[in-house]
N, C-alpha and C positions, 0 to 999 in steps of 0.2 A: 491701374491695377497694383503698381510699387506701394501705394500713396496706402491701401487698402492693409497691407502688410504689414507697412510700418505701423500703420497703427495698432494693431492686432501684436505686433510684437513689443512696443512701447505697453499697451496695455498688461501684456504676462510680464514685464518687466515689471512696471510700477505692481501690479499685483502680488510676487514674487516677494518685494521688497517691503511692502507692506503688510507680509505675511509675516514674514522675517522678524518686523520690527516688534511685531503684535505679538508673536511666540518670546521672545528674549526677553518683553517688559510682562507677559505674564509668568515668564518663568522667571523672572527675578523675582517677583514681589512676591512667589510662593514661595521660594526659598529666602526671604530676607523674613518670613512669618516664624516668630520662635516660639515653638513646641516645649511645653514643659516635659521634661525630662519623664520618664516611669520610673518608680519604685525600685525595680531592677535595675536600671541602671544607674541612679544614685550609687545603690549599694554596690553593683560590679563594679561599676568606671569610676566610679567619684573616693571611694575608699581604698586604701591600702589593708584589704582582709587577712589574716593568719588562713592558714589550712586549718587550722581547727575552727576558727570563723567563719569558713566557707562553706566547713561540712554544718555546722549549727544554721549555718542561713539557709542551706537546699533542705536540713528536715524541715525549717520554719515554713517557706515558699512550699513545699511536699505537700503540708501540712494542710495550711490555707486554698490551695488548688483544687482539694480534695473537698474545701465546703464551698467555693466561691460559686461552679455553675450552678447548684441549686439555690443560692439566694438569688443568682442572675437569673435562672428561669421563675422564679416568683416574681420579680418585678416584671417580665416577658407576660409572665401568666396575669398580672395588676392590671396593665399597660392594654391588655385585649382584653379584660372584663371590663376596662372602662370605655374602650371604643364599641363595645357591643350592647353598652347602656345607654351609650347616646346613644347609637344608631336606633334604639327601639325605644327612645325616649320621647317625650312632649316636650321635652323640657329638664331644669335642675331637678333631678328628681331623686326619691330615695336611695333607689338604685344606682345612681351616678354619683351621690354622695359615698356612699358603700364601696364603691371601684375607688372613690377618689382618694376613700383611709384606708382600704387594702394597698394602693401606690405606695401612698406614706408609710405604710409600718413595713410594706417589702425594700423597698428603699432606704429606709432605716436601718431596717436590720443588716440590708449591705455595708451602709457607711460604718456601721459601730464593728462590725466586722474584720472592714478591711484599717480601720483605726485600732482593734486589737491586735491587726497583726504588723501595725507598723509599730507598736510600742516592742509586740515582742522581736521583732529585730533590730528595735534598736537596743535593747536590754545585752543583746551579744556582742554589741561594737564599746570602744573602750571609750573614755570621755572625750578623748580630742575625737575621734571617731564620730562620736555622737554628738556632735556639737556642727560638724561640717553636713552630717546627715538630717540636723534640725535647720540648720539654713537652710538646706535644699528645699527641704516638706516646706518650709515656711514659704521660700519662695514660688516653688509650684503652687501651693495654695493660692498666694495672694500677690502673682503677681505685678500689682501696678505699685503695689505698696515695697516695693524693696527698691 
């Protein structure tokens, strides 16, 4: 009956441990995964803003906030016209071409958007400013390339 225990407790041990090991090495390798920075934070933590720079970057951010969810809900609205074209589709079909260049121009219209509002914040930062704030975009963008 001992012989029966032991094993059963050898077993929640080795299980224990093995849990242990399995939690530490996936929470390592999430945390060693580097997240590019946002926009926001560039600009909070990465620069040394004026008060009057602060106040020009929250109307800017005010600004953009105020157009961003409706270009967000047109790619939303893209994104279900095109799954409701397959779904009642045969196939490539007009329809499904039709969702797939509504994606592209809702999508579009976000990027050109959120690219005019990274020019007009940088238009407020000073040159050294803007120079630390063009590495950053550069490297969020691209990456493997820095």
């Amino acid at each position: 009956m001992m012989r029966g225990w032991r094993a059963i407790a050898l077993t929640a041990v080795l299980a224990a441990v093995a849990s242990g090991a399995g939690t530490w090495i996936s929470a390592s390798w999430v945390l060693s995964r580097r997240e590019p920075p946002s926009l926001h934070d560039i600009v909070h933590d990465d620069l040394e803003l004026s008060p009057a720079q602060m106040t020009r970057i929250d109307a800017v951010e005010a600004r953009f906030a105020t157009r961003r969810p409706a270009l967000e809900a047109d790619v939303r609205a893209a994104n279900l016209e095109l799954a409701r074209a397959i779904e009642q589709s045969e196939g490539d079909s007009h329809r499904v071409q039709a969702a797939v260049d509504h994606i592209h121009v809702a999508m579009g219209a976000l990027q050109k958007e959120t690219i005019a509002h990274v020019f007009e914040m940088r238009f407020v930062l000073t040159p050294a400013q803007a120079g630390v704030f063009d590495d950053r975009i550069v490297a969020a963008l691209a990456p493997d390339e820095s």
